[in-house]
gemmi code that builds the backbone of each chain (N, CA, C; Angstrom):
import gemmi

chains = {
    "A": [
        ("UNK", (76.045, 78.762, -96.277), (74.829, 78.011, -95.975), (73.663, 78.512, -96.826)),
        ("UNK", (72.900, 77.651, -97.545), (71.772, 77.949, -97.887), (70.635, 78.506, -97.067)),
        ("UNK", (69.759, 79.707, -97.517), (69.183, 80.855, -96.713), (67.877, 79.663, -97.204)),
        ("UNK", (66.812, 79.712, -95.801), (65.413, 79.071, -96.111), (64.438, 80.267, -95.332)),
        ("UNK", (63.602, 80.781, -96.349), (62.221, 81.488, -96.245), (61.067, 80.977, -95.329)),
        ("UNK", (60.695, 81.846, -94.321), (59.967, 81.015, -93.044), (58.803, 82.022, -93.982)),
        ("UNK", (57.487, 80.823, -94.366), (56.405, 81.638, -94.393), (55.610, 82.304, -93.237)),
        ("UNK", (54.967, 83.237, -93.060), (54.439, 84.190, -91.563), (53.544, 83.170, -90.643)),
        ("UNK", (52.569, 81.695, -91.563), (51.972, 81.462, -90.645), (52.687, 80.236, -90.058)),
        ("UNK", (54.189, 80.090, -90.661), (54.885, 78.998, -89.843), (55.983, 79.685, -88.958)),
        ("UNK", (55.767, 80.631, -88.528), (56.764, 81.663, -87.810), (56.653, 81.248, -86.247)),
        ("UNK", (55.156, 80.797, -86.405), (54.544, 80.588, -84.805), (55.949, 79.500, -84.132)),
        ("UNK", (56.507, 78.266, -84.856), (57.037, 77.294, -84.982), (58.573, 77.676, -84.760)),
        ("UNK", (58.850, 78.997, -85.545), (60.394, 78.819, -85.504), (60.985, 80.377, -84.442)),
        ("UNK", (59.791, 80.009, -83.387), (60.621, 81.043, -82.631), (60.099, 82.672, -83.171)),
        ("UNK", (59.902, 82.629, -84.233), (59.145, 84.383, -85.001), (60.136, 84.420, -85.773)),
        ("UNK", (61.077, 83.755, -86.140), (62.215, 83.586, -87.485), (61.501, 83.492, -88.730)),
        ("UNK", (62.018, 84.801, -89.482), (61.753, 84.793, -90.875), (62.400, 83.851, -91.644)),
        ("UNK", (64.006, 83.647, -91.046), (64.951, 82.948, -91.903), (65.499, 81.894, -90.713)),
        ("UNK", (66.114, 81.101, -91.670), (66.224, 79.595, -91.410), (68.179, 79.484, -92.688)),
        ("UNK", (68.679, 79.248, -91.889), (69.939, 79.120, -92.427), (70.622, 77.426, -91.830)),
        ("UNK", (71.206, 76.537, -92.711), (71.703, 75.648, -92.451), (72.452, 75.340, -93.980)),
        ("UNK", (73.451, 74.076, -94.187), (74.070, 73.088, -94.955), (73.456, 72.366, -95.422)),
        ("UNK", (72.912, 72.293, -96.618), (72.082, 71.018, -97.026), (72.666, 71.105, -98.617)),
        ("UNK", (72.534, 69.604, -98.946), (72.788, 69.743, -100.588), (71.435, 69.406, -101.547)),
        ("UNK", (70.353, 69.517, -100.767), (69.295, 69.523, -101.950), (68.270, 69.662, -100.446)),
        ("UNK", (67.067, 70.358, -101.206), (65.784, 70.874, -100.376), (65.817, 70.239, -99.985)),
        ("UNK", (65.390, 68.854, -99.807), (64.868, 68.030, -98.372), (65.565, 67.811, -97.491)),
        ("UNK", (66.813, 68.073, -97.845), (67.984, 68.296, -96.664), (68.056, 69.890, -95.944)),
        ("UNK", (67.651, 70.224, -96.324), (67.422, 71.849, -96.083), (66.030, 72.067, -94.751)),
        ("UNK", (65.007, 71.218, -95.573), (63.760, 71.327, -95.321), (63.971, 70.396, -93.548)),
        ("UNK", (64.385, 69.117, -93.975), (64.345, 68.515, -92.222), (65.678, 69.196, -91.718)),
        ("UNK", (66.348, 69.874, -92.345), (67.134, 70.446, -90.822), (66.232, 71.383, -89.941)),
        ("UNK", (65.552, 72.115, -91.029), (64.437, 72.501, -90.319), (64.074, 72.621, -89.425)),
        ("UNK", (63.120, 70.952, -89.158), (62.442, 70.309, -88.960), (63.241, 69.741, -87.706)),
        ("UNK", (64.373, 69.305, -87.746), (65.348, 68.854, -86.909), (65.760, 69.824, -85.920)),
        ("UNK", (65.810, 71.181, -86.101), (66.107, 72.577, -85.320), (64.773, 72.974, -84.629)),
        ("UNK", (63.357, 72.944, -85.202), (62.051, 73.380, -85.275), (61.139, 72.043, -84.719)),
        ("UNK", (61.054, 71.603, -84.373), (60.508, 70.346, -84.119), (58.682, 70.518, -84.625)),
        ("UNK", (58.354, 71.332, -84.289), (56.650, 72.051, -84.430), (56.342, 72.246, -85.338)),
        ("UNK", (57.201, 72.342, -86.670), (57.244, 72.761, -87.887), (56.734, 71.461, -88.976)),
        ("UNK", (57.310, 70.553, -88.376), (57.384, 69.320, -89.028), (55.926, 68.763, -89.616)),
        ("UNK", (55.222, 68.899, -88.745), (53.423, 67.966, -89.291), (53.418, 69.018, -90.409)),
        ("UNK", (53.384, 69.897, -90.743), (52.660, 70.962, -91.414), (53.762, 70.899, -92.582)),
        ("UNK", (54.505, 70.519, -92.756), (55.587, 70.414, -93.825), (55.705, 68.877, -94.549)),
        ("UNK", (55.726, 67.980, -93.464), (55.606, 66.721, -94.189), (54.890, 65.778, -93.627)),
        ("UNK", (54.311, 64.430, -94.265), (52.882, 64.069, -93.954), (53.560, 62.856, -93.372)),
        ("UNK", (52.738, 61.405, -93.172), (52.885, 60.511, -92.037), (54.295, 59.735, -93.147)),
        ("UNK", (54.053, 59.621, -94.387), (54.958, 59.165, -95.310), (56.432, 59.803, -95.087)),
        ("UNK", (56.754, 60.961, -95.219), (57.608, 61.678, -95.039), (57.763, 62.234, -95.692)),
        ("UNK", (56.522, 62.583, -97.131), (56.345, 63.385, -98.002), (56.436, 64.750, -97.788)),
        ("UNK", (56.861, 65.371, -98.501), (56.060, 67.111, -98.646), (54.678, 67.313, -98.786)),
        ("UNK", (54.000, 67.557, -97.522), (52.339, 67.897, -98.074), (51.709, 68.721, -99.243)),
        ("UNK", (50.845, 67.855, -99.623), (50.183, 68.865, -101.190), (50.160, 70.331, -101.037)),
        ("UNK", (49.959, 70.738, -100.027), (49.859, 72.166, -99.645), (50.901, 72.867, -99.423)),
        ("UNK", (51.655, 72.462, -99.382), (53.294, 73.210, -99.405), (53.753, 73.165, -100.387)),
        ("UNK", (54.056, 74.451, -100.857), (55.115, 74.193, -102.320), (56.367, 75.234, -101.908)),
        ("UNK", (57.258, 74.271, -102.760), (58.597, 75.240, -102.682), (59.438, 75.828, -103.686)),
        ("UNK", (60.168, 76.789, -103.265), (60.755, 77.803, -104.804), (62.224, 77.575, -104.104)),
        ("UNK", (63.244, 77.342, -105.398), (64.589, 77.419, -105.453), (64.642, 78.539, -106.286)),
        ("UNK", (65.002, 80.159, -105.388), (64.869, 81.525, -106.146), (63.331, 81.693, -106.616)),
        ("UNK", (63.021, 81.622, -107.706), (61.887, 81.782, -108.538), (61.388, 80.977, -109.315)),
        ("UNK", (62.110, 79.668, -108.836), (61.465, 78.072, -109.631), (61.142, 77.722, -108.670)),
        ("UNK", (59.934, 76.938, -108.911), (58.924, 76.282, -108.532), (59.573, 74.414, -108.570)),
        ("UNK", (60.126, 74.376, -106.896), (60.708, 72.527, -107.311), (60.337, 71.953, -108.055)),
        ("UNK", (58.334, 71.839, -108.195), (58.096, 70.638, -109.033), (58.124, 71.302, -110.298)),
        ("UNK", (58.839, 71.967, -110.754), (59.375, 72.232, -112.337), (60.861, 71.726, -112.098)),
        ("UNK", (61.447, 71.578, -111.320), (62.846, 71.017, -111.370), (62.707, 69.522, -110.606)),
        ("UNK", (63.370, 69.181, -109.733), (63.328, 67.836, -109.596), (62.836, 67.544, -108.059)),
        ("UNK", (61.377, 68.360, -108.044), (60.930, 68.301, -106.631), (61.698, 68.286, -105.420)),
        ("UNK", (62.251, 67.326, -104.313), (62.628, 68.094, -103.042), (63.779, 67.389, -103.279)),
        ("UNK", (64.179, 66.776, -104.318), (65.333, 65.995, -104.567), (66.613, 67.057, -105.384)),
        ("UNK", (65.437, 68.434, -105.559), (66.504, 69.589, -106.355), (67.883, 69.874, -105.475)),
        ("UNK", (68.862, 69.854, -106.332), (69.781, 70.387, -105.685), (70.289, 71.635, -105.251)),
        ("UNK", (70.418, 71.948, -104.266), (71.028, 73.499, -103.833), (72.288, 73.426, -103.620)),
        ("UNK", (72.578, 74.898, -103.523), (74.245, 74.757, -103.078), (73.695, 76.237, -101.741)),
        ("UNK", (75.045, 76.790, -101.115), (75.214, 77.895, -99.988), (74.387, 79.349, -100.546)),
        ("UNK", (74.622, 79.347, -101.825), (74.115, 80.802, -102.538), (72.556, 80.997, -102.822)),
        ("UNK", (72.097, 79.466, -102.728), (70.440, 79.743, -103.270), (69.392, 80.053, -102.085)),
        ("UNK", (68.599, 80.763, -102.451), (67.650, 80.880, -100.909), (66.323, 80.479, -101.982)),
        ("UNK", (65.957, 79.771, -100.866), (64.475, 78.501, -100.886), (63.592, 78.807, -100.164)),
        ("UNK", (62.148, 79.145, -100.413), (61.315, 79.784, -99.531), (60.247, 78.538, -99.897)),
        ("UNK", (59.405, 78.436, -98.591), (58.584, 77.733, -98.424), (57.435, 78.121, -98.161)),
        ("UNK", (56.154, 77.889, -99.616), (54.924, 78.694, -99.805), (53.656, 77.939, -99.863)),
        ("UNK", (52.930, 78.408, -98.999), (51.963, 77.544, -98.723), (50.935, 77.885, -100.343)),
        ("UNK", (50.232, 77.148, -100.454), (49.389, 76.971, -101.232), (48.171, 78.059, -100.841)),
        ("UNK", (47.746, 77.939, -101.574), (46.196, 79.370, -101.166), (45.187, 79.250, -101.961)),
        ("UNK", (44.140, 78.635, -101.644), (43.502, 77.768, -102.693), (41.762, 77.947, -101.601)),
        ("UNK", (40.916, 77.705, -102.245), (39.453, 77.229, -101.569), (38.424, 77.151, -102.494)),
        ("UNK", (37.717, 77.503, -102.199), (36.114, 77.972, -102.841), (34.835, 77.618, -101.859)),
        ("UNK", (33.725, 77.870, -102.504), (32.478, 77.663, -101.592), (32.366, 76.144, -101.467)),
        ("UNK", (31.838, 75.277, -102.444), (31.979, 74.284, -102.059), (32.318, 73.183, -103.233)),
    ],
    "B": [
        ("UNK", (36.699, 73.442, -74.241), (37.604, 74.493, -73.759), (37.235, 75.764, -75.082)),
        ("UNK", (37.549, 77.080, -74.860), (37.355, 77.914, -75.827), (38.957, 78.044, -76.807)),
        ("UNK", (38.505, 78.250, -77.984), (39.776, 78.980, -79.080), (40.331, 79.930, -78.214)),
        ("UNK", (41.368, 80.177, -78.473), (42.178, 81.827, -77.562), (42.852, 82.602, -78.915)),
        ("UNK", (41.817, 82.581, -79.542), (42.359, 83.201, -80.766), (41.887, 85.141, -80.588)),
        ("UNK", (42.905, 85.364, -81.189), (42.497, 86.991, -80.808), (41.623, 87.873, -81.692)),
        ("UNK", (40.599, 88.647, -81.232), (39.416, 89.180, -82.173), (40.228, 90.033, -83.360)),
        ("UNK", (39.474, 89.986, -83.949), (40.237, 90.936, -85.463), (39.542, 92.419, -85.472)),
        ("UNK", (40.324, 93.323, -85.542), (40.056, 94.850, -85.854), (40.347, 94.910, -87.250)),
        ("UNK", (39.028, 94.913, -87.935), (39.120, 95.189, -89.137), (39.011, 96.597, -89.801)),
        ("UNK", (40.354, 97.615, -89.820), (39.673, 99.116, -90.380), (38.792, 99.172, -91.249)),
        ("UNK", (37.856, 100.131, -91.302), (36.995, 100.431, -92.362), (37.220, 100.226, -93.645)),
        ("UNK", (38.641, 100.980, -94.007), (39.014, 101.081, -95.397), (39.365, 99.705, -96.022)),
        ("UNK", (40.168, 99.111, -95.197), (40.146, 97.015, -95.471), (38.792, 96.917, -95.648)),
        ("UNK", (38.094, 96.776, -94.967), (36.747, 95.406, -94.484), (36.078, 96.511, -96.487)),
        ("UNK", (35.808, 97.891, -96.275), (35.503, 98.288, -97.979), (35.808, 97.850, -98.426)),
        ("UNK", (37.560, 97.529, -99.210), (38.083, 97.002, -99.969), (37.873, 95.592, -100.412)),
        ("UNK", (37.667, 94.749, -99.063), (37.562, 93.409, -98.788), (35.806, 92.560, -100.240)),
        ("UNK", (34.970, 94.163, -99.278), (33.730, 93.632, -99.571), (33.632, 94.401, -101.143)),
        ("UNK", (34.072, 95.608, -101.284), (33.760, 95.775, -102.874), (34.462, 94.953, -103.467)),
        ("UNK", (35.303, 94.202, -103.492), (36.270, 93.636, -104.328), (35.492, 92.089, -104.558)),
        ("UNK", (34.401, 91.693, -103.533), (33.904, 90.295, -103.705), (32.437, 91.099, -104.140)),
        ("UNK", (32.093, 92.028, -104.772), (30.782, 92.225, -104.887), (30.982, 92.343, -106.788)),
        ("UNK", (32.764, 92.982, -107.648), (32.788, 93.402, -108.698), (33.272, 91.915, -109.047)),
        ("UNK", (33.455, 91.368, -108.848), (34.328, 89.935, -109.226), (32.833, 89.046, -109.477)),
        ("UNK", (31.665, 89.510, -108.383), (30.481, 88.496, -108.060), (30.071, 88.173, -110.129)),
        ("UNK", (29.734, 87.110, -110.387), (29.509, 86.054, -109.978), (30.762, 85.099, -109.853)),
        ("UNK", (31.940, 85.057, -109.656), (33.110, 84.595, -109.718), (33.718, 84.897, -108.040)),
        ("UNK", (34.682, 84.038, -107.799), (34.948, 84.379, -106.057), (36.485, 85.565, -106.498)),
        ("UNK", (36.368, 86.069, -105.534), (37.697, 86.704, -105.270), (38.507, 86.765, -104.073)),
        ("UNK", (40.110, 87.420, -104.514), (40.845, 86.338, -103.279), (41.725, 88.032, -103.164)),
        ("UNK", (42.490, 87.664, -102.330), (43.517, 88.626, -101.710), (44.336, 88.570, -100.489)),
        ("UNK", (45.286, 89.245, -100.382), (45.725, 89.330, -98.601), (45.658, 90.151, -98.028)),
        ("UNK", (45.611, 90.787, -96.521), (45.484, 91.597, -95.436), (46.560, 91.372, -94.673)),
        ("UNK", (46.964, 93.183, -94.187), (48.270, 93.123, -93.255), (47.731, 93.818, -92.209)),
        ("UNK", (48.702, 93.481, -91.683), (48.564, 94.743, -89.648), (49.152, 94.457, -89.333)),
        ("UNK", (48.858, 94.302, -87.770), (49.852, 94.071, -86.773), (49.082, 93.306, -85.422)),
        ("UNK", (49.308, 92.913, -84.620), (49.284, 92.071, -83.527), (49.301, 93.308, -82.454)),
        ("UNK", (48.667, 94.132, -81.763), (48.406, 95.104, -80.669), (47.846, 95.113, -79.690)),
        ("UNK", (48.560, 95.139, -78.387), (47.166, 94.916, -77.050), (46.404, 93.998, -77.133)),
        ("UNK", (46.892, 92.836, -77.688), (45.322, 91.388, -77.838), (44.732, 91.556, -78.700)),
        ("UNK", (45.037, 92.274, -79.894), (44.060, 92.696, -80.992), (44.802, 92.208, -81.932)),
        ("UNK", (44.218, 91.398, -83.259), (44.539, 91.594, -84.208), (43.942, 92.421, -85.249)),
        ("UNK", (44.897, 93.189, -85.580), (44.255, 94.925, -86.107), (44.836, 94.962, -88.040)),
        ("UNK", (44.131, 94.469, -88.530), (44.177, 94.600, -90.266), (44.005, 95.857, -90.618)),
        ("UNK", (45.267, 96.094, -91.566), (45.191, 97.948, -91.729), (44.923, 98.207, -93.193)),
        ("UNK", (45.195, 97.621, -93.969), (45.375, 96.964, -95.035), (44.813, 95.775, -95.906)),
        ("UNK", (44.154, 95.631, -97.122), (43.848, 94.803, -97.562), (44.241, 95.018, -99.161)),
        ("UNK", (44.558, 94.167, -100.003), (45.043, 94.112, -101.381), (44.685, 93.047, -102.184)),
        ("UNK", (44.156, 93.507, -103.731), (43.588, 92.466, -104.071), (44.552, 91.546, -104.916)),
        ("UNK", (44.117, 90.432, -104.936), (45.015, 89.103, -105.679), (44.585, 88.860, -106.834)),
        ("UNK", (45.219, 88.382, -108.089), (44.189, 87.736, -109.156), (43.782, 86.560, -108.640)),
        ("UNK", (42.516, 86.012, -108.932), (42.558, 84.850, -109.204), (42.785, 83.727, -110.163)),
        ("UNK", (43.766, 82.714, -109.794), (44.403, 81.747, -111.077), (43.543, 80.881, -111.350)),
        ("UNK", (42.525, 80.648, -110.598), (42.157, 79.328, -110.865), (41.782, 78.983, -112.430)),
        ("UNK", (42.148, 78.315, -112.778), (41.986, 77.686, -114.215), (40.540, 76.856, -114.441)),
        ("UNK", (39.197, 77.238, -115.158), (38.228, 76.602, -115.015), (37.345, 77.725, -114.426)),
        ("UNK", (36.050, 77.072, -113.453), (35.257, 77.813, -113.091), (35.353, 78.722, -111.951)),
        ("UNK", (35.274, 79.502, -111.811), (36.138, 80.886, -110.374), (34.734, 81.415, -109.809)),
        ("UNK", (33.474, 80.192, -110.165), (32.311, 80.998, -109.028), (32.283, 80.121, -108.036)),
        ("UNK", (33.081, 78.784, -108.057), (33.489, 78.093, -106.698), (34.758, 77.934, -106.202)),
        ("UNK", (35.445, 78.492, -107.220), (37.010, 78.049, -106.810), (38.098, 79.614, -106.938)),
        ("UNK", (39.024, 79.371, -105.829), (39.941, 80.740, -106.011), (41.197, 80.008, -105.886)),
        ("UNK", (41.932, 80.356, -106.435), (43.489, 80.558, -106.086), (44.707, 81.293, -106.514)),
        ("UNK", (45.690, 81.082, -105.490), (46.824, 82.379, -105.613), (47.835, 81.682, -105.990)),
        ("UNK", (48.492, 82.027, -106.845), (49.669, 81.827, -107.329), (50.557, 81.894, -106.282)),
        ("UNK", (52.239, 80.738, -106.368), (53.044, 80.745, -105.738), (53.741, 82.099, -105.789)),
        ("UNK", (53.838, 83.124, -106.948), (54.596, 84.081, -107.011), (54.168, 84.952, -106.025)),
        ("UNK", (52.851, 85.253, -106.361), (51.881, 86.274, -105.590), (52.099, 86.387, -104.120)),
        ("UNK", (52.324, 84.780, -103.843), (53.016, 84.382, -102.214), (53.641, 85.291, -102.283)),
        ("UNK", (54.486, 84.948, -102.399), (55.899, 85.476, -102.364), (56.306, 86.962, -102.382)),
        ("UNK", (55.366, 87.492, -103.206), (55.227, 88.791, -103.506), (54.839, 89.303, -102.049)),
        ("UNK", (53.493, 88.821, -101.669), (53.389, 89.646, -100.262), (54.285, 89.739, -99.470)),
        ("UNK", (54.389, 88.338, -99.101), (55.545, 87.956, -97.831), (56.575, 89.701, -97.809)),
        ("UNK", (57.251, 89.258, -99.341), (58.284, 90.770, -99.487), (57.723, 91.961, -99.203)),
        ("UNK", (56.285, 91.986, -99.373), (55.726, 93.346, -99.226), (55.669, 93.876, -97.709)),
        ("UNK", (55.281, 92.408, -96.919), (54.771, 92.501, -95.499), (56.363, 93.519, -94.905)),
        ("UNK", (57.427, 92.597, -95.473), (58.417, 93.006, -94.745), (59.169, 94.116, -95.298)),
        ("UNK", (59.036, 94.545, -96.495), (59.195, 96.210, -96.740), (58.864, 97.429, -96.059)),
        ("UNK", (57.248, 96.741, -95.628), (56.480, 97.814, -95.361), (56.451, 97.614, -93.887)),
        ("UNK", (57.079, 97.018, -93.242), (56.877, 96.498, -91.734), (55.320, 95.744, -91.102)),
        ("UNK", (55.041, 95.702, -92.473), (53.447, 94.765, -91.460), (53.629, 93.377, -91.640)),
        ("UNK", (52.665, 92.660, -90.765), (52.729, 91.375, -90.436), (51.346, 91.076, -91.600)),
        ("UNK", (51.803, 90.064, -92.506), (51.071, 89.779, -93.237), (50.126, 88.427, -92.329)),
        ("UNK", (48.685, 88.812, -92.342), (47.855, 88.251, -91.359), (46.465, 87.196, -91.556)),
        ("UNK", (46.191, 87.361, -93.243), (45.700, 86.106, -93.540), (45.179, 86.245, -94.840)),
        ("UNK", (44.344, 86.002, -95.074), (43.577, 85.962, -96.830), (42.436, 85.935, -96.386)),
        ("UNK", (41.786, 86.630, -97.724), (39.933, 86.677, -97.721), (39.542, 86.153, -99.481)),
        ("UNK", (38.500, 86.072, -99.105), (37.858, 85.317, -100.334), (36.212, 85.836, -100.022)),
        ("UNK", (35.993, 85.363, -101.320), (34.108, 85.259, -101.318), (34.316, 84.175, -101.710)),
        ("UNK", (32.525, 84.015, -101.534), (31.578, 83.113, -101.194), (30.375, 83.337, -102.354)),
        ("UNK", (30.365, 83.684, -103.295), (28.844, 83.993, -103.668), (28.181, 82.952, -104.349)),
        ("UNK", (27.031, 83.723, -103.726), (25.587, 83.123, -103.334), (25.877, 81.527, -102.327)),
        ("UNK", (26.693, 81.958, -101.570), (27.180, 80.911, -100.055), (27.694, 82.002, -98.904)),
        ("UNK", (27.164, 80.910, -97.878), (27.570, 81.287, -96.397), (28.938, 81.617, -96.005)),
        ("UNK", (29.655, 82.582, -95.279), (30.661, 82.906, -95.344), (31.188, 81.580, -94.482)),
        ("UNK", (30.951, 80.518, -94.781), (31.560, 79.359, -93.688), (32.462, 78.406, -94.423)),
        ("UNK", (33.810, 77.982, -94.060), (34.882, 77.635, -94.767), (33.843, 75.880, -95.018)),
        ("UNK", (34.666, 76.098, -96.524), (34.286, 74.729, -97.109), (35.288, 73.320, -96.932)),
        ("UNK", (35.316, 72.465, -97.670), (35.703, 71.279, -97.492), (37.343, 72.044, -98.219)),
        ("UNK", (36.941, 72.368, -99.148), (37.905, 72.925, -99.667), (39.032, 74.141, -99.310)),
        ("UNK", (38.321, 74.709, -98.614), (38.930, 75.823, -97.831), (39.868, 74.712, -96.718)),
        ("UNK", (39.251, 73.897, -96.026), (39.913, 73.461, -94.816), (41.498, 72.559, -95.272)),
        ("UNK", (41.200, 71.925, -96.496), (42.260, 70.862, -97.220), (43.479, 71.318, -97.057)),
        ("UNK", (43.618, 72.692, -97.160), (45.045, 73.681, -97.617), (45.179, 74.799, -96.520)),
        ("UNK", (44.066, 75.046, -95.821), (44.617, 76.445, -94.609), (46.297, 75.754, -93.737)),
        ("UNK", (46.407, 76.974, -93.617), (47.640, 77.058, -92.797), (47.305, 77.530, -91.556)),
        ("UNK", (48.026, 76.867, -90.213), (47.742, 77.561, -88.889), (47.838, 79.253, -88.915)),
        ("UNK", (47.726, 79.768, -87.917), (47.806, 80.950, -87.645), (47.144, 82.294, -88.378)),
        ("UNK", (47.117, 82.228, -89.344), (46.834, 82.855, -90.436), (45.185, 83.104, -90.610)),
        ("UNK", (44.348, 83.941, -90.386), (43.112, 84.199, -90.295), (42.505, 84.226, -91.691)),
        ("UNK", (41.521, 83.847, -92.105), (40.807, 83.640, -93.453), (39.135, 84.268, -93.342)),
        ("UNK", (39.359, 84.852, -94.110), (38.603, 86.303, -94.182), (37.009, 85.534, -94.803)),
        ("UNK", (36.070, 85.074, -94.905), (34.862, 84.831, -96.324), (33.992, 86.195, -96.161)),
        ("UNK", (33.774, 86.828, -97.628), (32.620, 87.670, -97.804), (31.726, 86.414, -98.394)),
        ("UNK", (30.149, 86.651, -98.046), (29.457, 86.095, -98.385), (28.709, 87.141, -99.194)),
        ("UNK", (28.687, 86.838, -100.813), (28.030, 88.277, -101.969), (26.838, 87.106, -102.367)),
        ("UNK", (25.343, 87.890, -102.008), (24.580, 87.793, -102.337), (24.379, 88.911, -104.308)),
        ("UNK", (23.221, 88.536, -104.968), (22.954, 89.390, -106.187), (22.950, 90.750, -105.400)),
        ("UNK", (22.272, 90.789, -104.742), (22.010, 92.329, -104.043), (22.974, 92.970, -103.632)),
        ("UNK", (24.183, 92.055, -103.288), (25.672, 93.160, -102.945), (26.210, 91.940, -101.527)),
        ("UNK", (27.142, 92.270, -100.661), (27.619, 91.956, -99.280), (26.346, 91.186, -98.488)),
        ("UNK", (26.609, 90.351, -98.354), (25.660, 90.138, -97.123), (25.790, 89.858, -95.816)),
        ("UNK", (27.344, 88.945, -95.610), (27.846, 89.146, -94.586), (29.286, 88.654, -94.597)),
        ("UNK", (30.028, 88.941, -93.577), (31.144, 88.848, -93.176), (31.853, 87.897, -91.785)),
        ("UNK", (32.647, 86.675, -92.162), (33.300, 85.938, -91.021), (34.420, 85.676, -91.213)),
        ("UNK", (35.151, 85.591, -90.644), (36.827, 85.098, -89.692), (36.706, 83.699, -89.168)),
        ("UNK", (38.034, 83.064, -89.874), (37.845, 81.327, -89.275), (39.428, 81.637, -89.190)),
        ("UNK", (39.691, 80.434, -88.043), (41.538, 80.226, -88.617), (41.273, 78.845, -87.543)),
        ("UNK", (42.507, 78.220, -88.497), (42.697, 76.783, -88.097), (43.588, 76.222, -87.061)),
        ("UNK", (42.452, 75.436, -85.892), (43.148, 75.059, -84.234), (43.632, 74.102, -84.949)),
        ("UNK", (44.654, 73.594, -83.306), (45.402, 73.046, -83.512), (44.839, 71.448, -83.652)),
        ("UNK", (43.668, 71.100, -83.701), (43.128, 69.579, -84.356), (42.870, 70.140, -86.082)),
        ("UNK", (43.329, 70.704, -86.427), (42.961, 71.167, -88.512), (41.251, 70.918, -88.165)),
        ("UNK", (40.890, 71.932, -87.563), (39.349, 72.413, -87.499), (39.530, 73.762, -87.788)),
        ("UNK", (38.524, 74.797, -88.359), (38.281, 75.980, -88.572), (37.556, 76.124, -87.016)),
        ("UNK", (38.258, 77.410, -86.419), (36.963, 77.951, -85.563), (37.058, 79.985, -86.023)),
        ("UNK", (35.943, 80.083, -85.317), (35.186, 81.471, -85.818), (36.508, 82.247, -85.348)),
        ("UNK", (36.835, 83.222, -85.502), (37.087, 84.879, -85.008), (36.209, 85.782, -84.809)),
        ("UNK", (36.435, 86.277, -83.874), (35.674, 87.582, -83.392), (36.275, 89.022, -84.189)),
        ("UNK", (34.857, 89.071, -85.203), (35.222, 90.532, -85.722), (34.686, 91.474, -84.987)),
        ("UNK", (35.380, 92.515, -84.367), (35.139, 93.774, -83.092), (34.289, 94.917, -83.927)),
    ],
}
model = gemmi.Model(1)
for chain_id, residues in chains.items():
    chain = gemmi.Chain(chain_id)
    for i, (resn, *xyz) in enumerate(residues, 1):
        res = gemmi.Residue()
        res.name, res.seqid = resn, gemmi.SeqId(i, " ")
        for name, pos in zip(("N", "CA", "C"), xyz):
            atom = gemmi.Atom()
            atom.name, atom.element = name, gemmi.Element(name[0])
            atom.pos, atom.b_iso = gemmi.Position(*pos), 0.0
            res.add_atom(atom)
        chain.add_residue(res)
    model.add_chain(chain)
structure = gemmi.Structure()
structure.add_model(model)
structure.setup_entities()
């Protein structure tokens, strides 16, 4: 099974689980099993569309999806996928 | 109804780090993360570390952290056994009060630190983290 990376402030959601293990053959299958296991997790991951919110980005290892083929990338059992929020602001 | 968010114990040596680090960066913002732990109703920051900032363009209104850098803590939090507990930033020559921009991208749970750096140095210090309507409300720094 592909290993999925619980970031700390979505921990509240999965129980205090760092990790997230399921069968999926590409991130977004990964991502709503999730979502499907986690129910609380879901607004904060994907928007009314069923998009990935701008503020979430995700890594297959140390690539960055949207350098590969966004949530449509394929995984297999060996890759672990962590899910990283964005970190961004300023004054105004 | 009130937030039930828990006050922040900020050690000395953090809340220093926090504020020299937005006073040498001033006129440009600076960013970073803070760890601790969750104790007796306290959230207690033991730790603070500074981040580069990526932002590409002007960095006296804008900060940001690289996806790696994520990532980097996260591993650090859990090496070192602390609970990685939110991010800080400045503000200079602005109110330590989260912007339009700040609110677009916060994540629940996660406490967000603003130094507000006046020319003269620090001027003040606030804690926001985001309820559950995606509003900022205050934290109580102890």
């Amino acid at each position: 099974m592909a290993t999925l990376i619980i970031p700390t402030p979505l921990r509240k959601f999965t129980d205090g689980k760092s990790v997230f293990e399921a069968s999926a053959s590409d991130v977004r299958g990964l991502l709503k099993a999730l979502s499907t296991s986690h129910e609380g997790v879901q607004k904060h991951l994907f928007d009314e569309a069923g998009e990935l919110r701008s503020f979430i980005r995700v890594y297959v290892g140390d690539e960055d999806i949207n350098e590969l083929e966004g949530a449509d990338t394929k995984i297999d059992d060996r890759d672990e996928v962590s899910i990283i929020p964005a970190i961004a602001g300023g004054s105004k | 109804m009130s937030h039930q968010f828990l006050p922040l114990e900020i050690h000395t040596s953090a809340m220093n780090d926090m504020k020299g680090h937005g006073e040498e960066a001033f006129p440009n913002e600076c960013c970073g993360f803070f760890y601790g732990e969750e104790k007796n109703g306290v959230r207690v920051v033991s730790f603070a570390k500074r981040i580069e900032n990526v932002k590409e363009g002007d960095q006296r209104r804008r900060f940001e952290i690289s996806g790696k850098d994520y990532m980097k803590a996260e591993r650090f939090a859990t090496k070192e056994g602390l609970t990685l507990l939110g991010i800080y930033h400045s503000h200079p020559l602005h109110p330590a009060i989260p912007s339009e921009h700040d609110l677009a991208v916060a994540m629940p749970w996660f406490s967000y630190v603003i130094v507000s750096v006046e020319k003269e140095g620090v001027d003040h210090v606030r804690s926001w983290q985001l309820s559950t309507e995606r509003q900022f409300k205050e934290e109580i720094i102890k």
